[in-house]
Z-matrix of the N, CA and C atoms (Angstrom, degrees):
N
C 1 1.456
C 2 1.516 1 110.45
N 3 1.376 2 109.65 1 -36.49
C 4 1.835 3 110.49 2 -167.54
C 5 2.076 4 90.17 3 -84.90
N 6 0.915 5 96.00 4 -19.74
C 7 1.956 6 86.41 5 166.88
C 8 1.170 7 118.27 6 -76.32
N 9 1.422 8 121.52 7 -19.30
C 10 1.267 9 111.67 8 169.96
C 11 1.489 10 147.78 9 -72.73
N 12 1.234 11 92.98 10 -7.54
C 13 1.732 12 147.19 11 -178.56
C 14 1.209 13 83.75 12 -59.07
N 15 1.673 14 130.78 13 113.21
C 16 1.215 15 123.23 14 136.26
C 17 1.356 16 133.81 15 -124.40
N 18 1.552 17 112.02 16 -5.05
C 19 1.002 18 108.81 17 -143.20
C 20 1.983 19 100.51 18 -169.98
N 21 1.151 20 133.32 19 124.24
C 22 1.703 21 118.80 20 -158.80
C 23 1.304 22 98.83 21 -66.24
N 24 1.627 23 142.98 22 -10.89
C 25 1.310 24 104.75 23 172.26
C 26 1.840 25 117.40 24 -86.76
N 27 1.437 26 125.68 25 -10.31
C 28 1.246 27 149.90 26 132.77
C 29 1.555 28 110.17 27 -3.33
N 30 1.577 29 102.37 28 -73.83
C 31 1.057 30 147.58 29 -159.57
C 32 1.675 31 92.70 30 -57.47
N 33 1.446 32 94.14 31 -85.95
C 34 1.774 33 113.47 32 177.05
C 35 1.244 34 114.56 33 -51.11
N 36 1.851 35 120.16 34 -23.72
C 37 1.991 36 104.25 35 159.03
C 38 1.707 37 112.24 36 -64.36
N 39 1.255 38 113.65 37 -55.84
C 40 1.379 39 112.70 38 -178.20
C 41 1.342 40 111.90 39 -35.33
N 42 1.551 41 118.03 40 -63.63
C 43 1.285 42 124.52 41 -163.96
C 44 1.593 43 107.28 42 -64.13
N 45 1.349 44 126.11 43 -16.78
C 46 1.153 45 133.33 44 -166.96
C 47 1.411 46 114.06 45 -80.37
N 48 1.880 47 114.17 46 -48.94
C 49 1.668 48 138.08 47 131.10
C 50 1.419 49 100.36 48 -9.33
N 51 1.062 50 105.85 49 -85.82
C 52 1.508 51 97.00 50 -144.64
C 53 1.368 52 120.17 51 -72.45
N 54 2.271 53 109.99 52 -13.74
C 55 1.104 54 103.40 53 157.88
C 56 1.605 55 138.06 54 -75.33
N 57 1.144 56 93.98 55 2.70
C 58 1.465 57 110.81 56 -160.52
C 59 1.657 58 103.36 57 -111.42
N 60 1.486 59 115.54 58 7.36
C 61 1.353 60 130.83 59 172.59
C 62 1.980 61 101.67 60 -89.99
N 63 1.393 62 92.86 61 141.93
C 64 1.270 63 93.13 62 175.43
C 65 1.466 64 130.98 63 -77.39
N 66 0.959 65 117.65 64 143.44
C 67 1.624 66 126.61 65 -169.48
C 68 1.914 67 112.99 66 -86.86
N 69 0.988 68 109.67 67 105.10
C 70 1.568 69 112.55 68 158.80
C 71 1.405 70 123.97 69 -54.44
N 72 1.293 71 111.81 70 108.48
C 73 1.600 72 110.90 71 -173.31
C 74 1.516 73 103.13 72 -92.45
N 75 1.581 74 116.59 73 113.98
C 76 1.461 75 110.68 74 160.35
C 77 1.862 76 125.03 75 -45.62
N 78 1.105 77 77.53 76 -178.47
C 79 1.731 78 89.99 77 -172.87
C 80 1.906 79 107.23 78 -81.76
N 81 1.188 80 111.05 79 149.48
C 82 1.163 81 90.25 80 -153.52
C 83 2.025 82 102.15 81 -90.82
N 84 1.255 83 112.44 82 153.69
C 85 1.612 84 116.80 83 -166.31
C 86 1.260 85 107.75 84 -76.32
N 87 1.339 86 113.14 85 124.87
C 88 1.712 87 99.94 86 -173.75
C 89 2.014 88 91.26 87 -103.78
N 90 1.515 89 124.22 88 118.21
C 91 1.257 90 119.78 89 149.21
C 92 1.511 91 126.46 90 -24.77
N 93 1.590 92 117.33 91 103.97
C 94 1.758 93 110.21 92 173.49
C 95 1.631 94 103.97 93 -91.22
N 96 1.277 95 103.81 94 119.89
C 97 1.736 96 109.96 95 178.26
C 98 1.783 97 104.61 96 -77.62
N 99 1.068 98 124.18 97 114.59
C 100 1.183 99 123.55 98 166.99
C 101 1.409 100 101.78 99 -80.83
N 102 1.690 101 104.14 100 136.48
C 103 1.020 102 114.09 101 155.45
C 104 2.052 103 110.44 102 -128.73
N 105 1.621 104 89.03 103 143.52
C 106 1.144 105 112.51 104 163.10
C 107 1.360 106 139.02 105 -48.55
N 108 1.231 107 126.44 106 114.95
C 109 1.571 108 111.29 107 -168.15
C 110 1.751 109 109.39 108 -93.78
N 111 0.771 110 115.32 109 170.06
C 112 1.768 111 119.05 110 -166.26
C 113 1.518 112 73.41 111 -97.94
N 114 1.917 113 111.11 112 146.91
C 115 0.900 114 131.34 113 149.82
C 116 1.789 115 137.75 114 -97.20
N 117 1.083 116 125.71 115 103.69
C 118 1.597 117 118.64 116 -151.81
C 119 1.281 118 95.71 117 -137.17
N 120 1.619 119 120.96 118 170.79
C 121 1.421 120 140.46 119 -165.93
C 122 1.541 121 99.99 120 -107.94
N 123 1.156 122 112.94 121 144.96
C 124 1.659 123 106.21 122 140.77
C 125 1.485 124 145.58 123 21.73
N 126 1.812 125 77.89 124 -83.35
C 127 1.538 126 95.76 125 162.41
C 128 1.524 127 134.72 126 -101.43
N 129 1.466 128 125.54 127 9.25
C 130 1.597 129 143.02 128 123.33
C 131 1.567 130 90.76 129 139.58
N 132 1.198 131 134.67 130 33.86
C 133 1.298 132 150.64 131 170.84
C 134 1.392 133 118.50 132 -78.39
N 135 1.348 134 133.31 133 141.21
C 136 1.449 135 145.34 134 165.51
C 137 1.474 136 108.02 135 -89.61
N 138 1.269 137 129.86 136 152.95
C 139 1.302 138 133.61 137 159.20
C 140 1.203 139 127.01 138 -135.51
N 141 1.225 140 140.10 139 130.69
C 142 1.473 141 143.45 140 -157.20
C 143 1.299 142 104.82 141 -168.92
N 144 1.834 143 123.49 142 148.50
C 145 1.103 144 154.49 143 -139.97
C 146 1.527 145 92.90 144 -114.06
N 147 1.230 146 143.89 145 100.11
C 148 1.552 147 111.58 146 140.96
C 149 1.379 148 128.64 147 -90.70
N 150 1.464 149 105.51 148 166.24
C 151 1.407 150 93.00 149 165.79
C 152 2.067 151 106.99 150 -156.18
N 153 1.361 152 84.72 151 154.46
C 154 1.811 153 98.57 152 179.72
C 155 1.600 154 126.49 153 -141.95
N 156 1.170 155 144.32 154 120.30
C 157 1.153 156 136.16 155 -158.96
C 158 1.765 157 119.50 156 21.39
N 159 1.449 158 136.09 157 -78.15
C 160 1.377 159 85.70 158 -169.92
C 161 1.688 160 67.18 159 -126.86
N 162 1.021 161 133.75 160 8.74
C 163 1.603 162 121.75 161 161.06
C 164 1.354 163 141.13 162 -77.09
N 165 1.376 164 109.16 163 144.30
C 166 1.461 165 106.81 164 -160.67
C 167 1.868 166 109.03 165 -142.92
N 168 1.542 167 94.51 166 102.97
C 169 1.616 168 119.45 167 -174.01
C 170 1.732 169 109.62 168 -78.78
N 171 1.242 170 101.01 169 130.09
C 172 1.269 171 105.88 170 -175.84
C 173 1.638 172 98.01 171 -126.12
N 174 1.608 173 116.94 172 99.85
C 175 1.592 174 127.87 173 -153.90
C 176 1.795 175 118.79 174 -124.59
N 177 0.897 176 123.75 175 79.99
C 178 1.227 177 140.23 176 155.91
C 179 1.322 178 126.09 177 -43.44
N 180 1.327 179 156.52 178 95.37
C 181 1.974 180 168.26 179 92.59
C 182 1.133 181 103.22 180 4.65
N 183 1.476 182 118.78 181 150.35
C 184 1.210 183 137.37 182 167.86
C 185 1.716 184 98.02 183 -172.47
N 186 1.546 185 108.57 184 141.03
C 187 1.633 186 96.29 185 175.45
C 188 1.230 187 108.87 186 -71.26
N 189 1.656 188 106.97 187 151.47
C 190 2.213 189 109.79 188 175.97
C 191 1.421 190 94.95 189 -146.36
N 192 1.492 191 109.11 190 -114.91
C 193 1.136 192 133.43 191 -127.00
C 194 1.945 193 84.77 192 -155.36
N 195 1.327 194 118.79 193 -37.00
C 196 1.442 195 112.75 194 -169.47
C 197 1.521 196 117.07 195 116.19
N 198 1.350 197 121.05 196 4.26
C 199 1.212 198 108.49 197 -168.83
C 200 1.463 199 121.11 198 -91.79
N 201 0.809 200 122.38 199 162.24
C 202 1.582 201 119.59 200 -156.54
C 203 1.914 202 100.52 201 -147.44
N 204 1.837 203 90.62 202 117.23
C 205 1.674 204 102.33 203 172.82
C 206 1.217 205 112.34 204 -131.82
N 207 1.241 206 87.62 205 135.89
C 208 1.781 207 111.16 206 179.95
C 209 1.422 208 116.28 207 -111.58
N 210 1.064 209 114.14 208 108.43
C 211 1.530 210 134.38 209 178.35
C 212 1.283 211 117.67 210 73.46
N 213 1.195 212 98.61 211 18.53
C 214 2.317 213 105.18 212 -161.51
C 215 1.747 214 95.75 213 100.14
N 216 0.871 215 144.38 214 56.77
C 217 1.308 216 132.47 215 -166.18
C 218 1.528 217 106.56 216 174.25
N 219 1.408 218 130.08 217 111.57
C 220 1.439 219 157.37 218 171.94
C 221 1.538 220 86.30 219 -34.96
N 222 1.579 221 106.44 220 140.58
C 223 1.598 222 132.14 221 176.34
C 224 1.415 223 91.30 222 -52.16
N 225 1.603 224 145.22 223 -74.48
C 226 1.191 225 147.42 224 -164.70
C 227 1.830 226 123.35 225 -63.61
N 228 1.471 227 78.68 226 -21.01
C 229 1.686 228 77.56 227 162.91
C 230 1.515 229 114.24 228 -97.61
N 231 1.237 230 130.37 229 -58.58
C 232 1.621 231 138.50 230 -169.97
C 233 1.884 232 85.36 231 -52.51
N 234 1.346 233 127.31 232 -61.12
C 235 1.153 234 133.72 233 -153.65
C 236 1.738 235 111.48 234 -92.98
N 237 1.199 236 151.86 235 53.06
C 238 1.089 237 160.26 236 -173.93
C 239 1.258 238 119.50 237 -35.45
N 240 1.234 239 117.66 238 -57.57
C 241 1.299 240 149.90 239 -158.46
C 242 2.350 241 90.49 240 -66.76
N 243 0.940 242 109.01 241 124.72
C 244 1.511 243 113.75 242 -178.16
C 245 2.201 244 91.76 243 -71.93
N 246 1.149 245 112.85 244 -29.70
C 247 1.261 246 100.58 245 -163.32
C 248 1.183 247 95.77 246 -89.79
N 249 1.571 248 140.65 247 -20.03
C 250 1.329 249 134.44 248 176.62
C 251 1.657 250 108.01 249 -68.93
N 252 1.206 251 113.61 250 -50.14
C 253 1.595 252 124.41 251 176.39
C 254 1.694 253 84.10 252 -46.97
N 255 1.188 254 138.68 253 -71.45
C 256 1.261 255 139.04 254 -136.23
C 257 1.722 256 100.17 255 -71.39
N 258 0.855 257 108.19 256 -33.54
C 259 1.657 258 121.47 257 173.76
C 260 1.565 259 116.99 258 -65.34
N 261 1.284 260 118.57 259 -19.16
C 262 1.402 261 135.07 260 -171.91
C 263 1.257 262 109.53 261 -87.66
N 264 1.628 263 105.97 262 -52.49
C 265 1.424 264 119.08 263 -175.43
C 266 1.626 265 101.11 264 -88.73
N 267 1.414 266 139.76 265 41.67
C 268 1.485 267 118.41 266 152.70
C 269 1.253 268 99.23 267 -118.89
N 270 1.715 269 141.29 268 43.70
C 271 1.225 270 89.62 269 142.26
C 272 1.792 271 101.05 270 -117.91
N 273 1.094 272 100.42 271 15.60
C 274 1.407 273 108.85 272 171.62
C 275 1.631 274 109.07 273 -87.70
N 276 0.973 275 117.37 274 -30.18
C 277 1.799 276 110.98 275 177.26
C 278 1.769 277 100.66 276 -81.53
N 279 1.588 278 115.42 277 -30.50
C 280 1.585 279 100.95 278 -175.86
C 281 1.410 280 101.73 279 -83.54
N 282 1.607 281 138.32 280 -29.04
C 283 1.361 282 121.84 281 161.73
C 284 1.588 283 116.55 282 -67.37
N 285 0.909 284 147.59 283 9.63
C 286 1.709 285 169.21 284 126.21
C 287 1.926 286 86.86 285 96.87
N 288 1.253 287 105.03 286 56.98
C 289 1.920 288 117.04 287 177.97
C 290 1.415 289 94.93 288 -118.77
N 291 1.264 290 138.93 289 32.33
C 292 2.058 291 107.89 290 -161.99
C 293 1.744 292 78.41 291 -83.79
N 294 0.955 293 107.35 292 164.17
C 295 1.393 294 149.25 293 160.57
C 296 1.655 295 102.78 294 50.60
N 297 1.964 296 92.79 295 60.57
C 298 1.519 297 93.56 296 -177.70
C 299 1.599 298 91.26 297 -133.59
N 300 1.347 299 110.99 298 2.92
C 301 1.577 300 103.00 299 -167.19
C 302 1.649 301 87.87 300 -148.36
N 303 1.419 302 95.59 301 156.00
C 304 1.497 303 111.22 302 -179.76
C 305 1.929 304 102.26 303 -115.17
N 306 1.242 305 106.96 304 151.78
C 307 1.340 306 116.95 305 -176.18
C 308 1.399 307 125.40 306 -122.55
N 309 1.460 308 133.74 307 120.24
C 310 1.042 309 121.56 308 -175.79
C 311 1.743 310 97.55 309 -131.38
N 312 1.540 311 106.93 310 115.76
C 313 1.618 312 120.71 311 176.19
C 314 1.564 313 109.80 312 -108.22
N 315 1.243 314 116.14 313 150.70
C 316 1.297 315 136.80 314 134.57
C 317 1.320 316 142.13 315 -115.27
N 318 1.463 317 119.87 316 92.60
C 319 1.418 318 135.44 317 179.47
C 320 1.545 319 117.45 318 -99.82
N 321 1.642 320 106.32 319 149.73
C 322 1.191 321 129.66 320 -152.56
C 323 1.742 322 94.71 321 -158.01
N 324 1.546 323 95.85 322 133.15
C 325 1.336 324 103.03 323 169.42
C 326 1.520 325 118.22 324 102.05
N 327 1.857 326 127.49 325 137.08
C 328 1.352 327 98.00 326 150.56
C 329 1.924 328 79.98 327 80.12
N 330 1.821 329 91.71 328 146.65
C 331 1.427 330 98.79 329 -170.45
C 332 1.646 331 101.16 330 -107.28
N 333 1.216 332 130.15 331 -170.00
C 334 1.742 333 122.16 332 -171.46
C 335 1.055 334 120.53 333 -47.89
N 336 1.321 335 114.05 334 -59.23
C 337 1.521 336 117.29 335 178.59
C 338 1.370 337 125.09 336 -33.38
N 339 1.317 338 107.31 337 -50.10
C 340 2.051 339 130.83 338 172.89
C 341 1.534 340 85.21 339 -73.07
N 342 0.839 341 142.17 340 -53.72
C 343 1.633 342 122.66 341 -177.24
C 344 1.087 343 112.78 342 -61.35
N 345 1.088 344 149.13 343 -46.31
C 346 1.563 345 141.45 344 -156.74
C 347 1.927 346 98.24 345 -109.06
N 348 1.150 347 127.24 346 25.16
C 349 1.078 348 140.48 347 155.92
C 350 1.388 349 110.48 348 -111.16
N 351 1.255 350 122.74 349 -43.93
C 352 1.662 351 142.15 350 179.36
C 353 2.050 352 97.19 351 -54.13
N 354 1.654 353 95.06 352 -59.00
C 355 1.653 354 83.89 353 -170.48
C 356 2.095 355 102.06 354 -91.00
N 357 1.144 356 118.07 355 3.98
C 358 1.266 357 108.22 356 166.47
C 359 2.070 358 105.15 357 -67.80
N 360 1.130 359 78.67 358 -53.92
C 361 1.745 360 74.96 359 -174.48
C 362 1.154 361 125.43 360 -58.60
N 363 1.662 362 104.07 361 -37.43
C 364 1.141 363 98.26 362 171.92
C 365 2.324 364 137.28 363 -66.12
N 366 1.484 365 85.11 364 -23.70
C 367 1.365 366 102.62 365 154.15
C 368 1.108 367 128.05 366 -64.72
N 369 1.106 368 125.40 367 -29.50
C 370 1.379 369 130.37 368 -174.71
C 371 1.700 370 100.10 369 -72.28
N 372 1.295 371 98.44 370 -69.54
C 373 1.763 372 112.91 371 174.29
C 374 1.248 373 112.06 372 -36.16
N 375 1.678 374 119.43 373 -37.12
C 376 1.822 375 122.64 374 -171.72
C 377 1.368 376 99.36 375 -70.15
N 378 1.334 377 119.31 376 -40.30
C 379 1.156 378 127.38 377 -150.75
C 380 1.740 379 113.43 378 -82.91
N 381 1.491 380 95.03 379 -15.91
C 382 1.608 381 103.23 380 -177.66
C 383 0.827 382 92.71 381 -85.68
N 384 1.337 383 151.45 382 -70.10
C 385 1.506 384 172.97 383 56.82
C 386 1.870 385 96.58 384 106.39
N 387 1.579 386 117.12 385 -46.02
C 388 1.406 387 108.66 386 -173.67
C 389 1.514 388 96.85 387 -101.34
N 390 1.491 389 116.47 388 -45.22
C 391 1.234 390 105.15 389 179.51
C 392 1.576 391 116.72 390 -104.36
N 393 1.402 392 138.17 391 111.49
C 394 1.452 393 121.29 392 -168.17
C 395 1.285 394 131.73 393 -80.85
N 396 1.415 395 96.31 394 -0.79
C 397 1.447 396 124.74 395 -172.12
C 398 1.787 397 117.96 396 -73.85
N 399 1.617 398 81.79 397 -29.65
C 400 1.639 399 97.32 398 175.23
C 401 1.073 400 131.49 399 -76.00
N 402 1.865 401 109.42 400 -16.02
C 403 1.380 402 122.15 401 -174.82
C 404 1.888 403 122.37 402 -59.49
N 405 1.445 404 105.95 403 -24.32
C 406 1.592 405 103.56 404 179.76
C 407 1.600 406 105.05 405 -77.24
N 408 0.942 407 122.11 406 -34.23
C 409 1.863 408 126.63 407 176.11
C 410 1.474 409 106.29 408 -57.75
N 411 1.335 410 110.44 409 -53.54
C 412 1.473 411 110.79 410 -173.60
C 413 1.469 412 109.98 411 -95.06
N 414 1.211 413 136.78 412 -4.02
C 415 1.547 414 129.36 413 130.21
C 416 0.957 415 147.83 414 -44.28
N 417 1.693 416 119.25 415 -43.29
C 418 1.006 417 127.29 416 170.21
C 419 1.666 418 109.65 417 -81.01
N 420 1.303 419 124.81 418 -28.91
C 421 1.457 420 123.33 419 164.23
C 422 1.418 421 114.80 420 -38.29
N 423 1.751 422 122.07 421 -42.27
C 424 0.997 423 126.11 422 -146.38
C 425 1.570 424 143.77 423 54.94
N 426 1.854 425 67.88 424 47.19
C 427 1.584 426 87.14 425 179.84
C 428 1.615 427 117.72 426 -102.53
N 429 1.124 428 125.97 427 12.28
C 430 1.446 429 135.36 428 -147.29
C 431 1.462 430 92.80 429 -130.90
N 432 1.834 431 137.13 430 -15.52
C 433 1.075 432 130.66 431 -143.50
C 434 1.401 433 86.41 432 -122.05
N 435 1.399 434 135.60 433 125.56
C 436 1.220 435 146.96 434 -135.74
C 437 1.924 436 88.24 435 -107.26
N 438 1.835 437 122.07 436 112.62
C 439 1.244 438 107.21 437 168.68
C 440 1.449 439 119.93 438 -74.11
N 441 1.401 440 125.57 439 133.90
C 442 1.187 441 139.14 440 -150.03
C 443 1.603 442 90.32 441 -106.87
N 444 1.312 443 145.07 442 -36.28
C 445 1.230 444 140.43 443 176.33
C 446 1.940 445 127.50 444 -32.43
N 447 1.446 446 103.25 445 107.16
C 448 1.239 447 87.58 446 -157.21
C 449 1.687 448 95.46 447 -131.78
N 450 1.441 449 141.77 448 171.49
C 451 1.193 450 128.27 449 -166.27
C 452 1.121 451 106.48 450 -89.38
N 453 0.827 452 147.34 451 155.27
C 454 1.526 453 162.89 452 -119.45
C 455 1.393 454 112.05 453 -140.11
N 456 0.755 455 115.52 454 122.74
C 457 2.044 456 117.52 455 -160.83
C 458 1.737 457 100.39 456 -59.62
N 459 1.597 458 89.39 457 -177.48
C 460 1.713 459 103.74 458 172.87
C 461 1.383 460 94.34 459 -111.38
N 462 1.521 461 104.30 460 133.07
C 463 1.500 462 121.02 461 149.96
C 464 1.302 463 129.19 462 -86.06
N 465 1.700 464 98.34 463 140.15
C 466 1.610 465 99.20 464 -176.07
C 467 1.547 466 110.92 465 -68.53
N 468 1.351 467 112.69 466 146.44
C 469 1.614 468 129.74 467 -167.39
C 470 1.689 469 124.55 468 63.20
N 471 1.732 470 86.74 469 30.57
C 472 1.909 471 84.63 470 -172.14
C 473 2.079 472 77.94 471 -128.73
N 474 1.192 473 116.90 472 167.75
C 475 1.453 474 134.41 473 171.34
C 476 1.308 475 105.65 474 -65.40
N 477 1.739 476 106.89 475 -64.26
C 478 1.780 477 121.52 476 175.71
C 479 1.256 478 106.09 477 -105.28
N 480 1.271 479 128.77 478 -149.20
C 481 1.380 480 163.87 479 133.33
C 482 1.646 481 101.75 480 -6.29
N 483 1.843 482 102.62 481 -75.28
C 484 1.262 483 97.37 482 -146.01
C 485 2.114 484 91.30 483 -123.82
N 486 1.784 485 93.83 484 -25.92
C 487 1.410 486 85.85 485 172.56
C 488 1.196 487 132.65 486 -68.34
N 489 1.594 488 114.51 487 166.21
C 490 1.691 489 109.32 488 -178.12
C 491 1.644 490 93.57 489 -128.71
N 492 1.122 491 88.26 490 162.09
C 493 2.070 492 92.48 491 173.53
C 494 1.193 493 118.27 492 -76.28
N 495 1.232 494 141.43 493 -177.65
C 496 1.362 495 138.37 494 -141.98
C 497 1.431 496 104.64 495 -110.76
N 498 1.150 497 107.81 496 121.49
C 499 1.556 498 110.32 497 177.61
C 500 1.188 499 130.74 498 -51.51
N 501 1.282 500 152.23 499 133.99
C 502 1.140 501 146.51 500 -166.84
C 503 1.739 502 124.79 501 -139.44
N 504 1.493 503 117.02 502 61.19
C 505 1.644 504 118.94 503 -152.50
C 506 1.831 505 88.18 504 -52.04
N 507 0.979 506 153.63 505 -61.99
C 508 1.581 507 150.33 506 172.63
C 509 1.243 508 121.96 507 -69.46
Protein backbone atom coordinates (compact mmCIF):
# COMPACT_ATOMS: atom_id res chain seq x y z
CA UNK A 1 0.00 0.00 0.00
CA UNK A 2 2.85 2.61 1.09
CA UNK A 3 4.32 1.77 -2.66
CA UNK A 4 1.56 3.00 -4.02
CA UNK A 5 2.23 6.39 -2.75
CA UNK A 6 3.36 8.47 -5.47
CA UNK A 7 2.25 11.43 -5.63
CA UNK A 8 -0.07 13.88 -2.79
CA UNK A 9 -3.18 13.29 -4.57
CA UNK A 10 -2.31 9.31 -4.08
CA UNK A 11 -1.51 10.32 -0.85
CA UNK A 12 -4.90 12.27 -0.02
CA UNK A 13 -7.01 8.97 -1.50
CA UNK A 14 -5.40 6.77 1.10
CA UNK A 15 -5.78 9.20 3.81
CA UNK A 16 -9.30 9.76 2.70
CA UNK A 17 -9.84 5.52 3.09
CA UNK A 18 -8.89 5.33 6.11
CA UNK A 19 -10.88 8.36 7.23
CA UNK A 20 -13.81 7.20 5.87
CA UNK A 21 -13.26 3.68 7.65
CA UNK A 22 -15.30 3.14 10.56
CA UNK A 23 -14.18 3.75 14.00
CA UNK A 24 -14.60 1.21 16.92
CA UNK A 25 -15.77 2.99 19.91
CA UNK A 26 -14.37 1.49 23.18
CA UNK A 27 -16.38 0.88 26.12
CA UNK A 28 -16.99 3.79 27.83
CA UNK A 29 -14.46 4.60 31.20
CA UNK A 30 -16.36 4.86 34.19
CA UNK A 31 -14.11 7.17 36.90
CA UNK A 32 -13.48 4.87 40.30
CA UNK A 33 -13.50 7.53 43.19
CA UNK A 34 -11.32 6.18 45.80
CA UNK A 35 -12.19 6.77 48.95
CA UNK A 36 -10.14 6.73 52.01
CA UNK A 37 -11.00 4.76 54.96
CA UNK A 38 -10.55 6.37 58.50
CA UNK A 39 -7.97 4.60 60.41
CA UNK A 40 -8.93 3.89 64.23
CA UNK A 41 -8.15 1.47 67.21
CA UNK A 42 -10.37 -0.64 69.10
CA UNK A 43 -11.07 1.82 71.30
CA UNK A 44 -11.94 4.72 68.51
CA UNK A 45 -8.45 6.35 68.68
CA UNK A 46 -6.05 7.66 65.85
CA UNK A 47 -2.37 7.20 66.08
CA UNK A 48 0.36 9.13 64.47
CA UNK A 49 4.13 9.80 64.81
CA UNK A 50 5.33 13.36 64.89
CA UNK A 51 8.38 14.61 64.56
CA UNK A 52 10.65 18.03 64.80
CA UNK A 53 14.30 18.65 65.09
CA UNK A 54 15.53 16.15 67.50
CA UNK A 55 11.93 15.45 68.98
CA UNK A 56 9.86 12.70 68.61
CA UNK A 57 5.86 12.76 69.51
CA UNK A 58 4.14 9.74 69.88
CA UNK A 59 0.16 11.22 69.66
CA UNK A 60 -2.98 9.48 70.05
CA UNK A 61 -7.03 11.32 69.27
CA UNK A 62 -10.02 10.15 70.46
CA UNK A 63 -13.29 12.39 70.37
CA UNK A 64 -13.92 14.29 74.15
CA UNK A 65 -14.27 17.37 75.46
CA UNK A 66 -10.68 18.79 73.97
CA UNK A 67 -8.31 18.07 76.44
CA UNK A 68 -4.93 17.72 75.64
CA UNK A 69 -1.93 15.71 77.74
CA UNK A 70 1.46 15.85 77.41
CA UNK A 71 3.54 13.37 79.03
CA UNK A 72 0.93 12.81 81.99
CA UNK A 73 0.73 16.52 82.34
CA UNK A 74 -2.15 19.20 81.20
CA UNK A 75 -1.22 21.25 77.81
CA UNK A 76 -0.73 24.44 80.23
CA UNK A 77 1.36 22.83 82.51
CA UNK A 78 3.95 20.53 80.34
CA UNK A 79 3.62 23.60 77.80
CA UNK A 80 4.02 27.09 79.59
CA UNK A 81 4.98 29.15 77.05
CA UNK A 82 1.27 30.84 75.71
CA UNK A 83 2.91 30.55 72.15
CA UNK A 84 3.69 26.84 72.53
CA UNK A 85 -0.04 26.13 73.66
CA UNK A 86 -0.83 28.32 70.58
CA UNK A 87 1.19 26.08 68.28
CA UNK A 88 -0.70 22.98 69.51
CA UNK A 89 -4.01 24.31 68.94
CA UNK A 90 -3.61 25.26 65.00
CA UNK A 91 -4.16 22.38 63.50
CA UNK A 92 -7.31 21.89 65.19
CA UNK A 93 -8.69 25.50 64.55
CA UNK A 94 -7.45 25.13 60.64
CA UNK A 95 -9.40 21.69 60.45
CA UNK A 96 -12.37 23.90 62.16
CA UNK A 97 -12.64 20.54 65.04
CA UNK A 98 -10.93 22.48 68.25
CA UNK A 99 -12.51 21.16 71.15
CA UNK A 100 -13.98 18.05 69.49
CA UNK A 101 -11.16 15.64 70.22
CA UNK A 102 -9.09 14.92 73.21
CA UNK A 103 -5.27 14.27 72.97
CA UNK A 104 -3.03 12.13 74.64
CA UNK A 105 1.00 12.48 73.53
CA UNK A 106 4.20 11.21 74.52
CA UNK A 107 7.28 13.19 73.55
CA UNK A 108 10.89 12.69 74.04
CA UNK A 109 13.80 14.49 72.81
CA UNK A 110 14.89 17.97 71.55
CA UNK A 111 14.00 20.98 73.93
CA UNK A 112 10.13 22.61 73.92
CA UNK A 113 10.06 24.26 70.98
CA UNK A 114 10.94 20.70 68.95
CA UNK A 115 8.33 19.33 71.25
CA UNK A 116 5.37 21.25 70.62
CA UNK A 117 6.18 21.13 66.88
CA UNK A 118 6.94 17.25 67.26
CA UNK A 119 3.25 16.76 68.79
CA UNK A 120 1.67 19.53 66.47
CA UNK A 121 2.48 17.37 63.56
CA UNK A 122 1.87 14.68 64.94
CA UNK A 123 -1.82 15.80 65.51
CA UNK A 124 -2.24 16.93 62.45
CA UNK A 125 -1.26 13.38 60.92
CA UNK A 126 -3.77 11.69 63.82
CA UNK A 127 -6.23 13.78 62.78
CA UNK A 128 -6.12 12.94 59.01
CA UNK A 129 -5.73 9.49 59.85
CA UNK A 130 -9.44 9.38 61.72
CA UNK A 131 -11.03 11.80 59.65
CA UNK A 132 -9.69 11.89 55.84
CA UNK A 133 -11.73 14.48 54.92
CA UNK A 134 -9.64 16.85 56.90
CA UNK A 135 -6.53 16.12 55.09
CA UNK A 136 -6.90 19.04 52.25
CA UNK A 137 -7.25 21.87 55.15
CA UNK A 138 -4.36 20.58 56.94
CA UNK A 139 -2.26 20.16 53.76
CA UNK A 140 -2.48 23.10 52.49
CA UNK A 141 -1.63 24.63 56.07
CA UNK A 142 1.43 22.67 55.86
CA UNK A 143 0.83 20.92 58.54
CA UNK A 144 1.21 17.31 57.35
CA UNK A 145 4.79 18.08 55.75
CA UNK A 146 7.29 16.86 58.27
CA UNK A 147 10.14 19.97 58.98
CA UNK A 148 13.30 18.30 58.18
CA UNK A 149 15.59 21.21 59.59
CA UNK A 150 17.84 19.85 62.01
CA UNK A 151 21.21 21.26 63.68
CA UNK A 152 23.99 20.68 61.89
CA UNK A 153 26.90 18.80 63.46
CA UNK A 154 30.41 20.04 64.74
CA UNK A 155 33.31 19.83 62.53
CA UNK A 156 36.60 18.68 63.40
CA UNK A 157 39.04 21.83 63.57
CA UNK A 158 36.13 24.37 63.54
CA UNK A 159 34.79 25.81 67.33
CA UNK A 160 30.98 25.00 65.97
CA UNK A 161 29.49 23.82 62.89
CA UNK A 162 30.67 26.48 60.74
CA UNK A 163 32.94 28.67 63.13
CA UNK A 164 36.71 28.64 63.21
CA UNK A 165 38.95 30.11 66.02
CA UNK A 166 40.54 33.26 65.71
CA UNK A 167 43.26 33.78 63.51
CA UNK A 168 46.37 34.74 64.75
CA UNK A 169 49.32 35.62 61.84
CA UNK A 170 51.82 36.15 65.29
Amino acid sequence: MADDIKTLDDLKEVVGEVEAAPVETAAPVTETVVTVEPKRDALGRSYATGKRKDAVARVWIKPGSGKVTVNGKDMPEYFARPVLQMILRQPFTVAGVGGQFDVMATVKGGGLSGQAGAVKHGISKALQLYDPSLRGALKAAGFLTRDSRVVERKKYGKAKARKSFQFSKR
